[in-house]
C-alpha positions as a Python dict, from the first residue, in 0.01 Angstrom:
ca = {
    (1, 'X'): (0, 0, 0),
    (2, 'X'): (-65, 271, 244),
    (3, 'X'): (-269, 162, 539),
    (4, 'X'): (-422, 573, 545),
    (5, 'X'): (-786, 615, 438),
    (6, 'X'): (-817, 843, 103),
    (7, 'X'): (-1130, 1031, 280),
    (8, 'X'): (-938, 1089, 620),
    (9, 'X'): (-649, 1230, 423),
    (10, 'X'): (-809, 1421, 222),
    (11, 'X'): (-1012, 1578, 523),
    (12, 'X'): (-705, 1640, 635),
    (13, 'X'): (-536, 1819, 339),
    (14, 'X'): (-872, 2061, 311),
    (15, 'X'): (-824, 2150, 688),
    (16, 'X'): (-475, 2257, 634),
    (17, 'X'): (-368, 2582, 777),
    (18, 'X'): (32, 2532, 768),
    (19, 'X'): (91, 2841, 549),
    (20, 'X'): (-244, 3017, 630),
    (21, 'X'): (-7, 3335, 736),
    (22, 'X'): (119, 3373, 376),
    (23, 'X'): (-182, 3330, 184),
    (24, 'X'): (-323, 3687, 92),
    (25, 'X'): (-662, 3550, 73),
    (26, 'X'): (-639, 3264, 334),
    (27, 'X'): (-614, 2889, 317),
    (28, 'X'): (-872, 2706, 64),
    (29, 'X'): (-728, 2381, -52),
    (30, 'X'): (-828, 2246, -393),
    (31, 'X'): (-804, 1886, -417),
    (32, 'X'): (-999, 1633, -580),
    (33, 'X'): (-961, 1225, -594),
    (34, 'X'): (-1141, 885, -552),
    (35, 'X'): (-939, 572, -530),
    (36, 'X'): (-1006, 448, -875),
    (37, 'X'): (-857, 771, -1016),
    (38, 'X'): (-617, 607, -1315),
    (39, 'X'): (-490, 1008, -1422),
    (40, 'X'): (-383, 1251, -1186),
    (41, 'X'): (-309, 1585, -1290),
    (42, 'X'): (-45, 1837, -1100),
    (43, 'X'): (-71, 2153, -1174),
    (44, 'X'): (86, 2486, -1013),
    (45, 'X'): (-162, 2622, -742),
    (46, 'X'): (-539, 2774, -756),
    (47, 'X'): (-612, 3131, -901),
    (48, 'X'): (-862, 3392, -790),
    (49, 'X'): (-1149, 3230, -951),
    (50, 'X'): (-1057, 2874, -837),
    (51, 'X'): (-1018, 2995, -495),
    (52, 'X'): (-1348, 3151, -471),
    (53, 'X'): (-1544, 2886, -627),
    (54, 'X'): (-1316, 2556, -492),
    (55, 'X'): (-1336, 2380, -833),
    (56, 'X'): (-960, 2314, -998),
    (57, 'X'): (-912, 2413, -1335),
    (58, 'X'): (-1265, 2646, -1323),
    (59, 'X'): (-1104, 2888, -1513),
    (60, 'X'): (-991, 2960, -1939),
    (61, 'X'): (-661, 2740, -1864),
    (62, 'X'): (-879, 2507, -1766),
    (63, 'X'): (-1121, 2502, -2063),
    (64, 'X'): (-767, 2525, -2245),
    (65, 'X'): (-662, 2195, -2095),
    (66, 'X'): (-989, 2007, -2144),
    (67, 'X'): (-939, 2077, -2492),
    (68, 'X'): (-598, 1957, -2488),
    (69, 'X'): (-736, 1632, -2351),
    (70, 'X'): (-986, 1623, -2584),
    (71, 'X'): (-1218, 1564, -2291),
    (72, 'X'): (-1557, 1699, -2143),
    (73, 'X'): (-1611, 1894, -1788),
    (74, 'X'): (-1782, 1575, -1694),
    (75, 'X'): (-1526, 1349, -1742),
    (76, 'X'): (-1262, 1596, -1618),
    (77, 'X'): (-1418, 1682, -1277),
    (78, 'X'): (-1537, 1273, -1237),
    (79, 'X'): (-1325, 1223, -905),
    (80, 'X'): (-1325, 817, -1010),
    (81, 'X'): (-1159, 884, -1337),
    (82, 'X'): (-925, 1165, -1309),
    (83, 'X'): (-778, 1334, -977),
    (84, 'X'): (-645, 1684, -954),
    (85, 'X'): (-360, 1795, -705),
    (86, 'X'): (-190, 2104, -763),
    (87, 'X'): (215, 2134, -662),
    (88, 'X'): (15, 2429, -391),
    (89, 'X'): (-298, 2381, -298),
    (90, 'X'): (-396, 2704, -199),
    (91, 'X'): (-396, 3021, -391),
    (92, 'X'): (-31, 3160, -303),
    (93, 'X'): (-121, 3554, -429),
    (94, 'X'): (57, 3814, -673),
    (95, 'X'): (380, 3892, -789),
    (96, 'X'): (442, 4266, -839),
    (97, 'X'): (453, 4176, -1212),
    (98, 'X'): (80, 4051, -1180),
    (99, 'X'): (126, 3710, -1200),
    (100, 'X'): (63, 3451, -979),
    (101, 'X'): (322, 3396, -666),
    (102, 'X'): (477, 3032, -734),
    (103, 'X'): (293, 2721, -520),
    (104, 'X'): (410, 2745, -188),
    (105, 'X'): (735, 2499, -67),
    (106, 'X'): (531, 2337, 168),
    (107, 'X'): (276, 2184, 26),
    (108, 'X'): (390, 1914, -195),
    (109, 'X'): (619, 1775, 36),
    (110, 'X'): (391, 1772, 279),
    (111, 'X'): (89, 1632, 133),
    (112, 'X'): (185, 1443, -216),
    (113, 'X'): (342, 1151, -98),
    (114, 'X'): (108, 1050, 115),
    (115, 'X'): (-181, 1139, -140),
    (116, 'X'): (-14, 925, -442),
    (117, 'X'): (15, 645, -152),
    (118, 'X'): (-375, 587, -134),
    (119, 'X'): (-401, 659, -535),
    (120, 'X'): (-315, 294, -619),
    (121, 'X'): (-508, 301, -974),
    (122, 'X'): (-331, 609, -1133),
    (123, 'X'): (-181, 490, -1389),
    (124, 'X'): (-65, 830, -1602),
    (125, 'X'): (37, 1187, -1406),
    (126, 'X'): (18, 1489, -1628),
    (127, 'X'): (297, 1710, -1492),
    (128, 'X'): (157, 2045, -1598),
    (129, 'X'): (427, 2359, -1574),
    (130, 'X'): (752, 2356, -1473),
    (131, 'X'): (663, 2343, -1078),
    (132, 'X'): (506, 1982, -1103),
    (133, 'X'): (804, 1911, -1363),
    (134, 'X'): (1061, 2014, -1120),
    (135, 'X'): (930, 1847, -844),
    (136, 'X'): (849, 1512, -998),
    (137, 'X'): (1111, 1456, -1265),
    (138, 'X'): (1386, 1578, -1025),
    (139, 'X'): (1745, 1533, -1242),
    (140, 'X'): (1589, 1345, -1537),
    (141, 'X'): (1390, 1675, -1678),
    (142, 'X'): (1586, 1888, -1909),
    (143, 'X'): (1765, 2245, -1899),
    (144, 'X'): (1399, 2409, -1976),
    (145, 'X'): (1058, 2382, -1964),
    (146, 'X'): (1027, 2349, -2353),
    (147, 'X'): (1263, 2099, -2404),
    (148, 'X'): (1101, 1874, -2076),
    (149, 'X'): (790, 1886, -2287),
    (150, 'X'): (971, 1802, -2653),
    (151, 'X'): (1109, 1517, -2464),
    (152, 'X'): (805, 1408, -2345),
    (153, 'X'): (842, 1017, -2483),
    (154, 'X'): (1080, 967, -2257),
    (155, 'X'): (873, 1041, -1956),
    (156, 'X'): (590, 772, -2098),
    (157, 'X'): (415, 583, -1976),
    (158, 'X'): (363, 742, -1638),
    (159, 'X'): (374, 1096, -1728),
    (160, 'X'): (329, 1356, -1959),
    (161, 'X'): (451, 1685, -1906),
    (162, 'X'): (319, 1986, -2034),
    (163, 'X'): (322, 2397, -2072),
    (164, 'X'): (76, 2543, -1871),
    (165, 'X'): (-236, 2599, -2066),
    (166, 'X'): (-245, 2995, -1973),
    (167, 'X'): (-369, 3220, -2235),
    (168, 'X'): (-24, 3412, -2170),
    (169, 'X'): (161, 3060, -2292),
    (170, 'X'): (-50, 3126, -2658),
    (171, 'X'): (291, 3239, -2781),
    (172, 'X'): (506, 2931, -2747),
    (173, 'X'): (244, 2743, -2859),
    (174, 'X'): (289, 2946, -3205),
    (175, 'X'): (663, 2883, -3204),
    (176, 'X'): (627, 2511, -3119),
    (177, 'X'): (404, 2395, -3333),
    (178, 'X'): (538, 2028, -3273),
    (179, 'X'): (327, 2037, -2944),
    (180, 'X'): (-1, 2015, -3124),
    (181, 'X'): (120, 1797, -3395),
    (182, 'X'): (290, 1503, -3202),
    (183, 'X'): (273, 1574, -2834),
    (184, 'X'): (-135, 1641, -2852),
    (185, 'X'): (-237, 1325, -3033),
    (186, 'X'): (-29, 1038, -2792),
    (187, 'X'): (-162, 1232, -2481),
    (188, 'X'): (-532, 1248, -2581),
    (189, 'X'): (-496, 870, -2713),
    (190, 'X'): (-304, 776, -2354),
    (191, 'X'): (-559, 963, -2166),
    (192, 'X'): (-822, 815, -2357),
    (193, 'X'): (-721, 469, -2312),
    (194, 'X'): (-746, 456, -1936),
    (195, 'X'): (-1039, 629, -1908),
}
């Protein structure tokens, strides 16, 4: 058990200015946690509209993965139950494709560790896009996102991983219709459960 106080680090993490040079829009970390947390859900990094209004997930992904959850905004943004900590926590900017720029390299290794340390209660991590897959799974995630997230059993109990809930991943979730049917109901039930 970490002998680091949640509040102090997480003071610390909002302060952050380590990449403040590369972020087109300067540094806003989005984090949110309470010790009693028992899910914790990494995502990628903030958008635009995250960015300007702070709140993770305040966006149609978002609404997207509430529904996947088969939870309420409530109950998502209650810090107690559920806490949120992207792979980046600031918004990283655009790709020349228009896409978002991936999380920047510094943040999770910097800040995740020591974050999970004073999150003693969490008890399921939803590893959402290939980012928090990478970075989490290491060697035991497969050749692709897809088949990380058909193999999801294996991963259980502690995590779940899953496509991002973008409106631009609507197509794979037409071709793998095995997402909805068997990945859908043991994550809502697992989520469920703890909360």
């Amino acid at each position: 058990m970490s002998g680091e106080s949640l509040e102090k680090l997480l003071h610390e993490i909002r302060a952050c200015e380590v990449c403040a040079a590369e972020l087109p829009l300067g540094p806003r970390p989005v984090v949110r946690a309470a010790s009693g947390a028992r899910v914790l859900i990494v995502g990628q990094a903030p958008g635009t509209k995250v960015h300007n209004t702070g709140i993770p997930w305040n966006d149609p992904s978002g609404d997207r993965l509430r529904h996947w959850l088969d939870i309420d905004r409530h109950t998502f943004y209650d810090e107690t139950r559920i806490a949120i900590a992207p792979m980046g926590f600031c918004y990283p900017g655009r790709d020349p494709r228009g896409g978002d720029l991936p999380p920047r390299p510094e943040c999770a290794p910097l800040w995740h560790a020591r974050l999970l340390a004073v999150l003693p209660r969490v008890e399921l991590t939803l590893l959402v896009g290939s980012y928090a897959q990478a970075y989490y799974l290491g060697r035991q995630r497969k050749r692709t996102m897809s088949e990380t997230v058909r193999a999801f059993a294996e991963y259980l109990p502690a995590c779940i991983p899953l496509p991002h809930p973008s409106w631009r991943n609507t197509a794979w979730l037409k071709r793998n219709p095995w997402f909805e049917a068997e990945l859908l109901p043991v994550l809502r039930k697992r989520v469920h459960d703890l909360l």
